[in-house]
C-alpha positions in Angstrom: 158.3 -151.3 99.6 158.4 -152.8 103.1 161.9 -153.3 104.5 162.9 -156.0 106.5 164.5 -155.3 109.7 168.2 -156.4 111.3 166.5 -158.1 113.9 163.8 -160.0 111.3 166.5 -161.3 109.7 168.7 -162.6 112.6 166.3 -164.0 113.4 165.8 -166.4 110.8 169.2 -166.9 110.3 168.8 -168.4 114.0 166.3 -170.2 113.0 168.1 -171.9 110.3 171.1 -172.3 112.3 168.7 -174.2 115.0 167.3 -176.5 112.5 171.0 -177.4 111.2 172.4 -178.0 114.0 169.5 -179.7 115.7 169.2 -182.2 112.5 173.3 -182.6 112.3 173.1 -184.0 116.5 170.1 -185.9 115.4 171.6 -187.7 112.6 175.5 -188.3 114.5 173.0 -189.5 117.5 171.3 -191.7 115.2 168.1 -190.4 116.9 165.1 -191.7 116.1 163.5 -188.0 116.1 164.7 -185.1 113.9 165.3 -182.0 115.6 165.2 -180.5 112.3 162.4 -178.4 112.3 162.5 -176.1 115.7 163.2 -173.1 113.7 160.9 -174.3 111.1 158.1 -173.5 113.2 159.4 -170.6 115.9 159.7 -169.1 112.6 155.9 -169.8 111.7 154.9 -168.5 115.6 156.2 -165.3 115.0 156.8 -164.5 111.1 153.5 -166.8 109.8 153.6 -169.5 106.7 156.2 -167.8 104.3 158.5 -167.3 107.0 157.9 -170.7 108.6 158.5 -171.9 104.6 161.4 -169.9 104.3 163.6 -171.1 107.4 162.5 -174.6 106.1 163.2 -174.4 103.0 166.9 -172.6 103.2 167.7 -175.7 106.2 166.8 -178.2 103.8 169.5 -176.6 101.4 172.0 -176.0 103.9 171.5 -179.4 105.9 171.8 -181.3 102.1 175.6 -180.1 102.7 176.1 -183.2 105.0 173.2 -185.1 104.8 172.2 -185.4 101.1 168.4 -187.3 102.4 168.0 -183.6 103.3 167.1 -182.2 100.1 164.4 -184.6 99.2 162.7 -184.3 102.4 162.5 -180.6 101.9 158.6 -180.4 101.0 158.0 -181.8 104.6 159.8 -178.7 105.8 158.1 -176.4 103.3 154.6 -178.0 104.5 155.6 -178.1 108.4 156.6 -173.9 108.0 153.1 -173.8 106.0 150.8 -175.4 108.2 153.0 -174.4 111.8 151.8 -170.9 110.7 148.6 -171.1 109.2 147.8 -172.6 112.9 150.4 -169.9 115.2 148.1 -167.2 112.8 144.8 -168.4 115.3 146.5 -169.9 118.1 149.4 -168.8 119.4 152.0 -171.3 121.6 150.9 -172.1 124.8 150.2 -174.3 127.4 150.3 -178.1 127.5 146.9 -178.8 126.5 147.8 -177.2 123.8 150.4 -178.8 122.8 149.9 -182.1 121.9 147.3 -181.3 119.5 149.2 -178.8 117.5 152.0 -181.3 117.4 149.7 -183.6 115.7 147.7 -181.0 113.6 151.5 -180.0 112.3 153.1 -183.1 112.2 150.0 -185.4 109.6 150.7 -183.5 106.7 154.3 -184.4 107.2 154.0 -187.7 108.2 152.1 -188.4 104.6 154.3 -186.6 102.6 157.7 -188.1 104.2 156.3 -191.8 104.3 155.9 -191.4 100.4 159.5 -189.7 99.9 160.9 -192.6 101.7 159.2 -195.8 100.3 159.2 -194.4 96.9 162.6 -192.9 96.5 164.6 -194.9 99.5 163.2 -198.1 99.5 162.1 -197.5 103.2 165.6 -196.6 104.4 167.2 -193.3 105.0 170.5 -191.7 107.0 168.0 -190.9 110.3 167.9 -193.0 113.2 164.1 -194.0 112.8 164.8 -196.7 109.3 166.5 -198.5 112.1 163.1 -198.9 113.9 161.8 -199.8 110.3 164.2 -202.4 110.0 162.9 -204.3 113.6 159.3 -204.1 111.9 160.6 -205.1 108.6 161.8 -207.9 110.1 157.9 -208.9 111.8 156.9 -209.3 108.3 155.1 -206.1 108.6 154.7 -204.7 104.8 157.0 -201.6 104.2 154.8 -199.3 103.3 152.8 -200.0 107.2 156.1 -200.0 109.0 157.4 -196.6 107.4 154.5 -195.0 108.1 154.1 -196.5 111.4 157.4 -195.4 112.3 157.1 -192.3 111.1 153.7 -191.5 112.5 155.0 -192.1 116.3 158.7 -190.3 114.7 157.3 -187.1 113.4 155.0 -186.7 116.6 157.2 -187.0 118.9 159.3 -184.5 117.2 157.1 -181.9 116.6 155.5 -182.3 120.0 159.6 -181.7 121.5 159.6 -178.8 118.9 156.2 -177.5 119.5 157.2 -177.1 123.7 160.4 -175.4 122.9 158.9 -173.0 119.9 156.2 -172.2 123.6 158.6 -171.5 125.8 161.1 -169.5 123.4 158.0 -167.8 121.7 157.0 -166.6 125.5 160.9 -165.4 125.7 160.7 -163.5 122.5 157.2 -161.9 122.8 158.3 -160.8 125.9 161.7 -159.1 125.2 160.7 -158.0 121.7 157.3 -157.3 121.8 157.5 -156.1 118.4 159.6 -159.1 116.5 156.1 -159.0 113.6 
């Protein structure tokens, strides 16, 4: 039986404390990014897909505390842990060139899965500061499905491209101080 280790597990409990707290200043910012998925993925760099799904998952739960949208967007944060380490398994963070295409590779699957969750269930209209940029598209005469996903595409890759620089830089800190954190 493998055991996991004190640092493994603080770890992840940073991780989930990161996504928390990053979604809780996105939502009181009314931000039209999420913030909610930093330690999704720094946990897919270093632990892989069930860690990255793990940290995900347990944020969803714990952010559903204040923000109840939270639970049902929880299979975007199951799928964003999944696919964030399915990709950190061949490449690991890097540079900027990097960067942008991993933001993209992670953030589709996402971006699909979270357009449904809110024009099905929400009507196009949830607690985060992006519905608001759905509303000014609304408003064009734009049809709701097009202007959620829309949204949502430009949303979800800006986050994930903010999220995919930090999880580099802090992924560089780690490997360096704890060249064993696997």
């Amino acid at each position: 039986m493998h055991k996991i280790k004190t640092r493994t597990l603080t770890l992840l409990a940073l991780c989930i404390a990161l996504n928390v707290v990053g979604a809780n200043i996105a939502l009181m910012l009314k931000l039209p990014i999420y913030l909610d998925s930093i330690g999704t993925v720094l946990a897919a760099a270093v632990f892989g897909p069930l860690g990255g799904m793990l940290v995900g998952g347990a944020s969803a739960l714990l952010a559903g505390i204040t923000d109840l949208y939270a639970l049902f967007f929880m299979p975007v944060q199951l799928l964003t842990g999944c696919v964030a380490g399915l990709l950190y398994r061949r490449f690991k963070p890097g540079t900027w060139r990097s960067n942008w295409w991993m933001a993209l590779a992670i953030s589709l699957p996402g971006t699909v899965v979270s357009t449904l969750i809110t024009v099905i269930l929400f009507h196009g209209i949830t607690s985060s500061g992006s519905s608001m940029l759905v509303q000014v598209l609304l408003g064009t005469g734009m049809s709701k499905v097009a202007a959620v996903f829309l949204i949502q595409i430009a949303t979800d890759y800006l986050d994930r491209f903010i999220t995919v620089y930090v999880v580099a830089l802090v992924y560089r800190i780690l490997r360096s101080r704890l060249p064993q954190a696997n």
